[in-house]
C-alpha positions in Angstrom: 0.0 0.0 0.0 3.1 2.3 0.8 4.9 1.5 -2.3 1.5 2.6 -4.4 1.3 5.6 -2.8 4.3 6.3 -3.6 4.2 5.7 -6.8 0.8 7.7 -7.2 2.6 10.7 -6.1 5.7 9.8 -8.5 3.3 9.6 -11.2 1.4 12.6 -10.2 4.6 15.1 -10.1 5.5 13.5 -13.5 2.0 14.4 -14.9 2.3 18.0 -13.3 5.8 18.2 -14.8 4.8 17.4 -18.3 1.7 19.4 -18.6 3.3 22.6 -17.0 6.0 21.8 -20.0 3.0 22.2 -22.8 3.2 25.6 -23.4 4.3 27.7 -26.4 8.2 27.9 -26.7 10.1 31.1 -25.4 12.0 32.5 -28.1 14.5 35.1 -27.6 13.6 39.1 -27.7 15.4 40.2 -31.1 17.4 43.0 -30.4 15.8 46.6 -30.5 16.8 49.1 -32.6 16.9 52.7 -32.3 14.1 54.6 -34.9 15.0 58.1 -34.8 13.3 60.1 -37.0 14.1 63.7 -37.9 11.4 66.4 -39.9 11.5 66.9 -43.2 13.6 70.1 -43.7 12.6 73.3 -44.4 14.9 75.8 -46.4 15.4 79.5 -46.2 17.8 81.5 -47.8 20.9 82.5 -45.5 21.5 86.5 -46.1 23.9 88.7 -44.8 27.1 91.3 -45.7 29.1 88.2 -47.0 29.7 87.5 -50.6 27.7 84.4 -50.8 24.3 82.9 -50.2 22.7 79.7 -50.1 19.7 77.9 -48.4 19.8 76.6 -45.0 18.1 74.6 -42.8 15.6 75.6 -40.7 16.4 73.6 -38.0 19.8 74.9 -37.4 21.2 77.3 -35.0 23.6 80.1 -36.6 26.2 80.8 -34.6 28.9 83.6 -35.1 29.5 85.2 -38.3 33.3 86.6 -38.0 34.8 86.9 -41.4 31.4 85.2 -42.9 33.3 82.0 -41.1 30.1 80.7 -38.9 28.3 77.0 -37.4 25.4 75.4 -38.0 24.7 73.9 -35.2 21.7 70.9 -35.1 20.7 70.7 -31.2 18.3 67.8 -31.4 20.9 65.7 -33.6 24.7 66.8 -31.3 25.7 68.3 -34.7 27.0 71.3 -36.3 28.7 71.9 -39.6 31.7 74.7 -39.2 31.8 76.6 -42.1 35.1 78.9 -43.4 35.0 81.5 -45.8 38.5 82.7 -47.3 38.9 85.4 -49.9 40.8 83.9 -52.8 44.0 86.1 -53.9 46.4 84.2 -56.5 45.9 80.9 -53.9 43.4 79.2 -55.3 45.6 76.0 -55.7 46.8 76.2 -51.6 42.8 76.6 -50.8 42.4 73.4 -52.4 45.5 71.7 -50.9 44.7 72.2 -47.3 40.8 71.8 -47.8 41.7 68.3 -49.2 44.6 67.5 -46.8 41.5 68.2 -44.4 39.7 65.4 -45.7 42.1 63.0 -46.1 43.8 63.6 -42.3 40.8 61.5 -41.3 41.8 58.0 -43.5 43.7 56.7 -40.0 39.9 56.0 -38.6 38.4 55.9 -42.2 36.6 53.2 -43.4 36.8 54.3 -46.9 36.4 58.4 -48.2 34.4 58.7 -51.5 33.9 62.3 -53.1 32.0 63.6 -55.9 32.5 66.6 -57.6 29.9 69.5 -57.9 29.7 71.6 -61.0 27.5 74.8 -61.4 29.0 76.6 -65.1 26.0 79.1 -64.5 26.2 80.0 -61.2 30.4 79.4 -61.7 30.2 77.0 -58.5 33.0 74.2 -58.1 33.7 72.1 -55.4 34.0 68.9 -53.6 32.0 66.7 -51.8 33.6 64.1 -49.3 31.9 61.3 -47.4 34.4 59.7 -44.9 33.1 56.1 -43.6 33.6 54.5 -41.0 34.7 55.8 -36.9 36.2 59.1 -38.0 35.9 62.4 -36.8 34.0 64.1 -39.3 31.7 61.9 -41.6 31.2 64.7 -44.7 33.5 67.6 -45.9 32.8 69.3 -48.5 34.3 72.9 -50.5 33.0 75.2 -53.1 34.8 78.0 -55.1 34.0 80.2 -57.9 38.3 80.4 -58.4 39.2 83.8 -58.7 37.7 85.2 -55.6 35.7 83.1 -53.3 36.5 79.7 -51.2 34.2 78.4 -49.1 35.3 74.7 -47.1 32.7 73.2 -44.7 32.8 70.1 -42.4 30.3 68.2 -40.0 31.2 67.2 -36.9 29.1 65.7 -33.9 29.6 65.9 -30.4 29.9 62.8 -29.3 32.9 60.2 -29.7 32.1 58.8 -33.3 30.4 55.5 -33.4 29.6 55.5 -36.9 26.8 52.8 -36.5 24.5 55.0 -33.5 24.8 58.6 -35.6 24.3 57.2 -39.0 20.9 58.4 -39.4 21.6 61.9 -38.2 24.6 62.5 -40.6 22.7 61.0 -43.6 20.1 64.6 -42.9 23.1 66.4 -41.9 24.7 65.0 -45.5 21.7 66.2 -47.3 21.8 69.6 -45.8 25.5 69.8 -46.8 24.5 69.1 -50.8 21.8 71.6 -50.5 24.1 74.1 -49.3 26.6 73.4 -52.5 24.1 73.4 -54.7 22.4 76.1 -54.0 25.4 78.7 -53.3 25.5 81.9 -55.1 28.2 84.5 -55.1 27.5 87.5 -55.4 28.8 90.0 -57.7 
């Protein structure tokens, strides 16, 4: 009588066991992934006493304007986009030289660093556009000139130590913005 007790309760904890067990199988959580999304951008038309205009974003910040040299800043995205204006006086060629050697001082922590040239005959607008992949400081350089008398070299940089992955989203609008500003630059007479 003991030993079927026994075994009753054996066979009852095995039942319990095995029905507990029936249940849908536990899979994994996949890993999240941060959405960020950003506005669609709005362009108006940055004026002043320089000797150059062209459209910019309405999301931006304007920060100084000391030799028409200035930022862009973008607070929700930790960016800003330093842009230098130099007067061109015989020195078109050293403009270029250090505005590329500018560009290609990232290639230590550079995946790879395409650029495509930009080329306006009407508006007499020529320049470079530079994507640097990968971990580097700045992910998008970029220069315009009309070479006889205007340079004008920008580059985007975030605040944060680059992790190319985590601000990819923010410097593909940032990269946009940048083309909109070299194409629609216009020097002024």
């Amino acid at each position: 009588m003991l030993k079927k007790s026994i075994m009753r309760k054996i066979i009852l904890i095995l039942l319990f066991l095995g029905l507990q067990s029936c249940g849908e199988d536990t899979l994994p959580k996949p890993q999240g992934q941060l959405r960020l999304e950003y506005p669609n951008p709005v362009y108006g038309k940055l004026e002043g006493s320089c000797p150059f205009t062209f459209d910019v974003n309405n999301e931006t910040k304007i920060k100084g304007n000391e030799n028409c040299s200035f930022e862009l800043h973008y607070p929700k995205m930790k960016a800003t986009i330093y842009v230098t204006y130099k007067k061109v006086e015989g020195n078109v060629e050293d403009l270029l030289r250090d505005a590329q050697k500018l560009t290609y001082e990232h290639a230590i922590k550079a995946d790879e660093i395409s650029t495509q040239p930009y080329i306006n005959s009407e508006k007499k607008v020529y320049g470079m556009f530079s994507e640097v992949g990968g971990n580097a400081a700045t992910n998008a350089q970029f220069y315009v000139t009309d070479s006889t008398k205007n340079f004008l070299v920008g580059s985007m940089y975030f605040y944060a130590k680059p992790n190319f992955d985590s601000i990819l989203p923010a410097a593909s609008y940032v990269k946009d913005d940048i083309r909109r500003i070299m194409e629609s630059v216009e020097w002024k007479e």
